[in-house]
C-alpha positions in Angstrom: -60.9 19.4 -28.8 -58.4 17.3 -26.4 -57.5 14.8 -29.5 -57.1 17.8 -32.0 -54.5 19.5 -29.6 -52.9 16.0 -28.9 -52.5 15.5 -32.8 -50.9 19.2 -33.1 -48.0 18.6 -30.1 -47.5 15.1 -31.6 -45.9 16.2 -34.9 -44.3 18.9 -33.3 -42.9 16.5 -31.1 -41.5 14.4 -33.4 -40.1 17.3 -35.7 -38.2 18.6 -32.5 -37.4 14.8 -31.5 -36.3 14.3 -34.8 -34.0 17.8 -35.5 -32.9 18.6 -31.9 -33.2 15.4 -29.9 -34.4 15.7 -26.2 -33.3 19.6 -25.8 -35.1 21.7 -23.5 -37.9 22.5 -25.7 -38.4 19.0 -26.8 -39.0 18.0 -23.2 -41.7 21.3 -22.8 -43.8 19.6 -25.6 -43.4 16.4 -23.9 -45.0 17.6 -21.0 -48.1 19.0 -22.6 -48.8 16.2 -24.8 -48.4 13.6 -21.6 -50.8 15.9 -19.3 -53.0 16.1 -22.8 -53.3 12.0 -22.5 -53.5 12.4 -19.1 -56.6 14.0 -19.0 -58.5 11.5 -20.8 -57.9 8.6 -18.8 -58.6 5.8 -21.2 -56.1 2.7 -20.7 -54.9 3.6 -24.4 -53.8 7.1 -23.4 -52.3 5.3 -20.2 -50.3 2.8 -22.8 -49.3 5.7 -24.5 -47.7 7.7 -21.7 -45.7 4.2 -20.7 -44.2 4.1 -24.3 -43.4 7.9 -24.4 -41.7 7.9 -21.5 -40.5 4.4 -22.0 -39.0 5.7 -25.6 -37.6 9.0 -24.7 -35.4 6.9 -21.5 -33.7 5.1 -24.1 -33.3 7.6 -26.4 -31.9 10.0 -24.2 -29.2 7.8 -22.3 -27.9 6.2 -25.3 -27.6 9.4 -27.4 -27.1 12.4 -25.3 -23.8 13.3 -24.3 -23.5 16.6 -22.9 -23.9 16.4 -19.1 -26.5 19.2 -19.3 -28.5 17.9 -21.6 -28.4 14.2 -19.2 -29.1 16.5 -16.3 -31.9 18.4 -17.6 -33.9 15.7 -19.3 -33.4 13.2 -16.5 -35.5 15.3 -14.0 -37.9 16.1 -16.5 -38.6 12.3 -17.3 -38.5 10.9 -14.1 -40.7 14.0 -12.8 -43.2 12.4 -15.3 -42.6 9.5 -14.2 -43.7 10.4 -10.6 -46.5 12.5 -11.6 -47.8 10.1 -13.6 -47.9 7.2 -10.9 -45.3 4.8 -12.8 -42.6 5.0 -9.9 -42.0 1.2 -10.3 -42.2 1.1 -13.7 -39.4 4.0 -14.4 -37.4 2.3 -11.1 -37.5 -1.1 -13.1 -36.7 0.2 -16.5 -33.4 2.3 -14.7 -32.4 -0.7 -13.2 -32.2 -2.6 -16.2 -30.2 0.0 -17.4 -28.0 0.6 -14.9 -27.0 -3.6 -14.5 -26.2 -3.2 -18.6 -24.4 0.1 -18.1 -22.1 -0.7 -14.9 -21.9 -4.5 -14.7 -21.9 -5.0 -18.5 -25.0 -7.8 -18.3 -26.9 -8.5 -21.2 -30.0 -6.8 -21.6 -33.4 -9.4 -20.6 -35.7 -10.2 -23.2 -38.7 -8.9 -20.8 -36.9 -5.3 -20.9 -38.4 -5.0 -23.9 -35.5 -2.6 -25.8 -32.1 -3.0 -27.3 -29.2 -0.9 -27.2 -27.0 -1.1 -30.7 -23.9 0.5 -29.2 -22.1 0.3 -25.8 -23.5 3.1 -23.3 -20.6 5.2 -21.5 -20.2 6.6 -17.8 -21.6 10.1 -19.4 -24.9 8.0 -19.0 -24.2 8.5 -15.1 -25.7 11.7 -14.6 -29.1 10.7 -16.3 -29.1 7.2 -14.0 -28.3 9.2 -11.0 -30.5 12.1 -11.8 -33.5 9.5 -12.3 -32.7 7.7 -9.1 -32.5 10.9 -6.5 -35.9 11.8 -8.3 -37.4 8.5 -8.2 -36.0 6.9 -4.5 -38.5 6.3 -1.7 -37.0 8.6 0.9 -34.6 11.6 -0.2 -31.6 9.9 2.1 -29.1 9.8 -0.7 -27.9 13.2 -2.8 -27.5 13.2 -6.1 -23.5 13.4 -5.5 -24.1 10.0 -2.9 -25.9 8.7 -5.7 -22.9 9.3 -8.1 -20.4 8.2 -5.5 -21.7 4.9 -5.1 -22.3 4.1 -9.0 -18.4 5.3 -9.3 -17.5 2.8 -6.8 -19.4 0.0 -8.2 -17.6 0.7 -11.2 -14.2 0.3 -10.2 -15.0 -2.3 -7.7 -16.6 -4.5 -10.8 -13.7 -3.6 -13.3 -11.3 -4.8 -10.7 -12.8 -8.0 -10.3 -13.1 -8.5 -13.7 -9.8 -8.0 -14.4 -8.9 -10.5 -11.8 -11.6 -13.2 -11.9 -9.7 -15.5 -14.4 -6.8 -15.3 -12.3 -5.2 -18.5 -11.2 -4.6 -17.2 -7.6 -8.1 -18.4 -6.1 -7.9 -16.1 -2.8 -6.9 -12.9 -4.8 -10.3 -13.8 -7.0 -11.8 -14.5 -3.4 -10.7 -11.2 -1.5 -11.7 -8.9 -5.7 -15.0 -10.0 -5.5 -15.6 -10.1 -1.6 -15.2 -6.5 -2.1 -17.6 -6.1 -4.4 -20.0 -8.4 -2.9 -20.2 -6.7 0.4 -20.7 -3.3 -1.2 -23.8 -4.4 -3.1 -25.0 -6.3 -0.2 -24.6 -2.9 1.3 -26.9 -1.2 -1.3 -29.0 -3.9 -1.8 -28.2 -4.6 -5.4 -30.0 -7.7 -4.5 -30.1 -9.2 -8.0 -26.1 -8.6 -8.9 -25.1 -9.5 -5.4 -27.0 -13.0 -5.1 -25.5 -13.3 -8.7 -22.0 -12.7 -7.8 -22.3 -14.9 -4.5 -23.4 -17.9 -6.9 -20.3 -17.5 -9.2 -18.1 -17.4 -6.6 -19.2 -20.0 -4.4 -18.8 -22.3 -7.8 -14.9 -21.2 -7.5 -14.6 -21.9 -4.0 -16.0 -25.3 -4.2 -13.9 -26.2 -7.6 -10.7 -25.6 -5.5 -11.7 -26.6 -1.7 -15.0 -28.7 -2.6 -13.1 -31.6 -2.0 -11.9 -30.8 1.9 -15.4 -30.1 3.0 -18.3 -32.8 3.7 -21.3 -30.8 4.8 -25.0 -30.0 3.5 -25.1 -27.3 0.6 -27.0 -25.1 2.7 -24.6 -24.9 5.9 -21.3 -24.8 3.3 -23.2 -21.4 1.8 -23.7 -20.4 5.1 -20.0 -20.5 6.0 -19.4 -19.1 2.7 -21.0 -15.5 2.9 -19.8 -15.3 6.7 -16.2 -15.7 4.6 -17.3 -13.7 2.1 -17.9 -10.6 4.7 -14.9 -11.2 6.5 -12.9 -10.5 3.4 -15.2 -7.9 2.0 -14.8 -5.6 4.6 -10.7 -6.2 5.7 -9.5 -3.3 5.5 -6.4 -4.7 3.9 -5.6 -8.5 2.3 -5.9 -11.0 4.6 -5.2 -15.2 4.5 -8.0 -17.0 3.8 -7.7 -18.8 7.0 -7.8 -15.7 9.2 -10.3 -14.6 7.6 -12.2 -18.1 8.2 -11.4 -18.2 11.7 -12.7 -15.0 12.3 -15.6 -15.8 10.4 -16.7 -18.4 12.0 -16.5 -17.3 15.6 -18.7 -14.3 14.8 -21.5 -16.8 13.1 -21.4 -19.1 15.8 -21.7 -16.7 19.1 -24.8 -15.1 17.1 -26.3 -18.6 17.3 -25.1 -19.4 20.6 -26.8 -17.0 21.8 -30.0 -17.1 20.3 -29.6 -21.0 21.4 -29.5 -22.2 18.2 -26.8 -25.3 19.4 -27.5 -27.1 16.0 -26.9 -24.4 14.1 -23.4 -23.5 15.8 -22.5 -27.7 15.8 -22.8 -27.5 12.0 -21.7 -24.6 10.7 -18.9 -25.2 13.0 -17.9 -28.6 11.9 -17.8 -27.0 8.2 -15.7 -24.7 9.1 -13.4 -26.6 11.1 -12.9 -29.0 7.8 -11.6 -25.8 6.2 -9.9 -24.1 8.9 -7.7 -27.5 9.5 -7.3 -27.6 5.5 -5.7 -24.4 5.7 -3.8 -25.1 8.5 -4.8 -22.4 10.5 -4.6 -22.5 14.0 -1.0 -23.1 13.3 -0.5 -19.7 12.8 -0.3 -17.3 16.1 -2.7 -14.9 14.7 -5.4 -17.8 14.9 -4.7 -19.3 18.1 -6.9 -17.6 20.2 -10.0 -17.9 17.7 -9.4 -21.8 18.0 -9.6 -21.4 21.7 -12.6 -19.2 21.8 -14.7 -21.8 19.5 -13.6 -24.6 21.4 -15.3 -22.5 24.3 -18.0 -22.2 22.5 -18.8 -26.1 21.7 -18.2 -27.1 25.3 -21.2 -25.1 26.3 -23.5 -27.4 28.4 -27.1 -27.7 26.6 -30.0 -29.6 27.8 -30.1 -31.9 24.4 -27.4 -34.5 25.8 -26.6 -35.8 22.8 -25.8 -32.7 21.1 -24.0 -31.9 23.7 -22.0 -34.5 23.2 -21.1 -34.0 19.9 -20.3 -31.2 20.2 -18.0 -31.6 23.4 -16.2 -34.4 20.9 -15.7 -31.6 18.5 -14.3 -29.2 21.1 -12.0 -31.9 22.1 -10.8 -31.6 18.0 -10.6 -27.9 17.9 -8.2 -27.7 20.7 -6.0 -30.7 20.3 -5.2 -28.3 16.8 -5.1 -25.3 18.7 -2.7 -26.7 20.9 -0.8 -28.5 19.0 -0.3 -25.0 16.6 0.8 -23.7 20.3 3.5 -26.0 20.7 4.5 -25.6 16.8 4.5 -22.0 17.7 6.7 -22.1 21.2 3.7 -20.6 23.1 4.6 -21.0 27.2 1.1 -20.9 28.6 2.5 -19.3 31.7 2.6 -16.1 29.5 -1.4 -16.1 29.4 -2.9 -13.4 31.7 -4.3 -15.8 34.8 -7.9 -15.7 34.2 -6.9 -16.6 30.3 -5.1 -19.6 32.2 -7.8 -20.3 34.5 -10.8 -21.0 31.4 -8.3 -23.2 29.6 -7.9 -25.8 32.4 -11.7 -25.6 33.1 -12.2 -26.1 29.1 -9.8 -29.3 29.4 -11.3 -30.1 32.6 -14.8 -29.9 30.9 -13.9 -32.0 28.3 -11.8 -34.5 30.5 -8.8 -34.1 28.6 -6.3 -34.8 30.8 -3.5 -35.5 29.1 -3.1 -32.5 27.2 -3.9 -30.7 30.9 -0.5 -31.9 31.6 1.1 -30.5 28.8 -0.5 -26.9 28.9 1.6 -27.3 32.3 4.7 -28.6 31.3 6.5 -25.1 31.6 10.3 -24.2 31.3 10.5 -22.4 34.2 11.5 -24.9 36.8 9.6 -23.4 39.5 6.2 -23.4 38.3 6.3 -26.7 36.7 7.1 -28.0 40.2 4.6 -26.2 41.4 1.6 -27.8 38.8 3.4 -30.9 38.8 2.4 -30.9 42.5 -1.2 -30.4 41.6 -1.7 -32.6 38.3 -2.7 -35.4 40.4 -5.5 -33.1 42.2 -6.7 -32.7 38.0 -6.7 -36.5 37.4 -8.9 -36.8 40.6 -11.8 -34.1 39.0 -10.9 -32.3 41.5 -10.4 -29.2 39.1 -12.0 -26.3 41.3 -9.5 -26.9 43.6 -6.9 -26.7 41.0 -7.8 -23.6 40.1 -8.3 -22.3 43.9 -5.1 -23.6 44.4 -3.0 -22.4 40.8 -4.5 -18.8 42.2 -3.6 -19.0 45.2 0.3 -20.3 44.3 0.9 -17.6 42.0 -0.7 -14.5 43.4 1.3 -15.3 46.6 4.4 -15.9 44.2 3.4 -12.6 42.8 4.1 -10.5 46.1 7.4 -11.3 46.2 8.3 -11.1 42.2 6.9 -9.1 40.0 4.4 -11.7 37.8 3.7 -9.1 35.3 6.7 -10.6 33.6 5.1 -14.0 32.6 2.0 -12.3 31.8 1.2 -12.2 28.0 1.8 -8.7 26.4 2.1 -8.2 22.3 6.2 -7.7 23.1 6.6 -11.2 24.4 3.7 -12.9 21.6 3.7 -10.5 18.8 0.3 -10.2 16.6 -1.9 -11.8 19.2 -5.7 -10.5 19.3 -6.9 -8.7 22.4 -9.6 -11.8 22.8 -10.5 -12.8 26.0 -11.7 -16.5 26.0 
C-alpha cells in the first residue's frame, strides 16, 4: 500500500518539478512522499530522503529567483531536514554552498554536486532562511543572519580588489578586516585559510627581518592581525605591532608563562625595530611598558636574564626615539618618573640614568646632578625618596603641574601608565 502511494506522489513530483520548479505545491508533494519513505525505515528509503533533499537544495538555489519562492522553499527543506534528523548533513551541504556563493571557492570534489553557472546574492535568502532553521540555538534572526552574510560580502570583495596590490600594509589592514570578522563567526575553515595566505605575504616582504620559530612568528602574526582587524580606522603597521604585542605578552605574564612572553617578545622586537617604531611618539610608551614587562624578576635565573638583556634593548630604542623626539622626561607625571629610574636601576643601566636626567631646566638638573652619584652607588631607593622629596617640596612654592605631562605639551601620547 505504502510503495503504491510512494510510486503515485513520485511522478507527480517530478511532473510539478519538471513544469513549475519548487512552487508551493511542489514542496506539498515533497513532504508526503519524504514522510511516505519515512515510514518504512529501510536504509534505502533513508538514502532516498538524503538525495531528495540533497537534489531539491541545489535545484532551488541555483534556479529560483524570486525572493518568495527562496523564502518559502528554504523553510520547507530545511524543516525536512530537521525532522528528518539530517541537521549536520543539510548544515554541511549549506556550507559548501555558502564558501562557493560568498567567497567564490571552488566547489570540493567530496560535495558531491556541480553548479554550471555562477549563483547570485538572490541565493541569500534561501542560505539565510536554511541557517535560522537549521542553527543550534535561535540567537541570530533571520535579518542578523542576512546582515552578516552582506558583510562578508563586501568585506571579501574589498580584499579582493586589493590583494594584488603592491602596498603590503593596505593588503595587511583589507584582509585583517576580514579575518577578524570570520574569526568572529567562526568561519573556521575560510578564516584559518585566509590567515595562511596572508602570513605567506607578510613573510615574502619582512621574512627576512625576523629570526624566530614558525610557531612564535604566527603567533605574533594573528596578535597583528587583530590589532588591525579591529582599528577602527588605518593604522601603521608599527603601531599596530606595538600594541600587539604588549597585549600578548601581559596575558602571559600573568598566567606566568615567562618563556612564552621572552619569545614572542624578541619576535616582535625584530619587527618593531624594522619598522622603526619606537621612534615615533605614539609608540613610546608601549616600548616602555614591555621593557617593564621583561625586567620582571622570575625564579628561572637564567631566563631572567635574558630577558633583563632584552629589556636593556627595548629601552636603549625607546630612549633613544625620546631623544629623536625632544621628549624632557621632567614632563612625565612623577610616579611615570619614579618606575623609569627603578626600570634603569633594575637593569643597572646607569648611564642612560644620567641622560633621562640631563634636563634643560637648570634647576632640576642641579638638583639630579646632585644625586647621580647616590644612583651609581645602588643606592636607588634613596634616589627616589629623595627625587620625591625635592620636587614635591619645589612644588609648594611653584606650581609643578607645569612640567607634568599633559596631551598639550606631548601631543598623541596614550593614557598608559607604566
Amino acid at each position: 500500500m505504502i510503495e503504491k502511494a510512494i510510486s503515485v506522489l513520485t511522478d507527480r513530483f517530478i511532473h510539478l518539478k519538471i513544469t513549475f520548479g519548487y512552487q508551493m505545491e511542489t514542496l506539498i508533494i515533497l513532504q508526503e512522499l519524504i514522510g511516505l519513505h519515512r515510514k518504512i525505515k529501510t536504509k534505502e528509503s533513508h538514502a532516498i530522503i538524503v538525495r531528495l533533499l540533497f537534489e531539491a537544495t541545489i535545484s532551488i538555489i541555483s534556479r529560483e529567483k524570486h525572493s518568495k519562492t527562496l523564502h518559502e522553499a528554504a523553510k520547507v527543506v530545511s524543516s525536512l531536514y530537521l525532522s528528518c534528523g539530517l541537521i549536520e548533513e543539510g548544515r554541511q551541504l549549506i556550507h559548501e554552498l555558502r564558501r562557493h556563493i560568498v567567497f567564490k571557492l571552488p566547489l570540493r570534489e567530496k560535495a558531491g554536486f556541480k553548479l554550471d553557472h555562477s549563483i547570485g546574492r538572490e541565493s541569500y535568502v534561501f542560505i539565510a532562511t536554511f541557517e535560522e532553521t537549521l542553527q543550534e540555538s535561535h540567537a541570530l534572526g533571520y535579518s542578523e543572519i542576512m546582515a552578516i552574510l552582506l558583510t562578508e560580502t563586501v568585506l571579501y570583495e574589498s580584499y579582493a580588489k586589493v590583494k594584488h596590490h603592491s602596498d603590503i600594509e593596505l593588503v595587511l589592514f583589507s584582509g585583517a578586516r576580514l579575518y577578524t570578522y570570520l574569526v568572529k563567526y567562526q568561519r573556521t575553515e575560510q578564516s584559518l585559510a585566509l590567515q595562511e595566505e596572508l602570513l605567506k605575504l607578510f613573510l615574502k616582504k619582512y621574512g627576512a627581518n625576523i629570526k624566530s620559530t614558525s610557531v612564535t612568528t604566527s603567533l605574533f602574526f594573528v596578535a597583528l592581525l587583530y590589532q588591525l582587524g579591529t582599528s577602527i580606522k588605518k593604522v601603521h603597521i608599527g603601531h599596530a605591532a606595538c600594541i600587539s604585542t604588549n597585549q600578548v605578552v601581559e596575558k602571559y605574564m600573568s598566567s606566568s608563562k615567562y618563556k612564552e612572553a621572552y619569545e614572542i617578545t624578541s619576535c616582535a622586537l625584530q619587527f618593531i625595530h624594522n619598522q622603526n617604531a619606537y621612534h615615533h611618539l605614539q609608540n613610546i610608551p608601549y616600548g616602555f611598558k614591555l621593557s617593564v614587562f621583561m625586567a620582571t624578576k622570575i625564579s628561572d635565573l637564567e631566563l631572567h636574564a635574558k630577558m633583563l638583556d632584552l629589556s636593556k634593548s627595548i629601552i636603549r630604542e625607546v630612549l633613544q626615539g625620546c631623544k629623536d623626539a625632544k621628549i624632557n622626561f621632567v614632563q612625565l607625571k612623577l610616579t611615570d618618573l619614579n618606575e623609569l629610574v627603578g626600570l634603569l636601576g633594575e637593569q643597572k643601566n646607569y648611564a642612560e640614568l644620567e641622560v633621562c636626567f640631563s634636563f634643560p631646566f637648570p634647576k632640576f638638573q642641579n638638583q639630579f646632578a646632585n644625586l647621580f652619584p647616590l644612583v651609581v652607588a645602588s643606592q636607588l631607593p634613596l634616589v627616589l625618596s629623595r627625587s620625591t622629596e625635592i620636587l614635591d617640596c619645589d612644588s609648594r612654592n611653584r606650581d609643578i603641574d607645569r612640567y607634568s605631562f599633559s596631551p598639550d605639551s606631548i601631543p598623541a601620547w596614550p593614557n598608559l601608565s607604566f
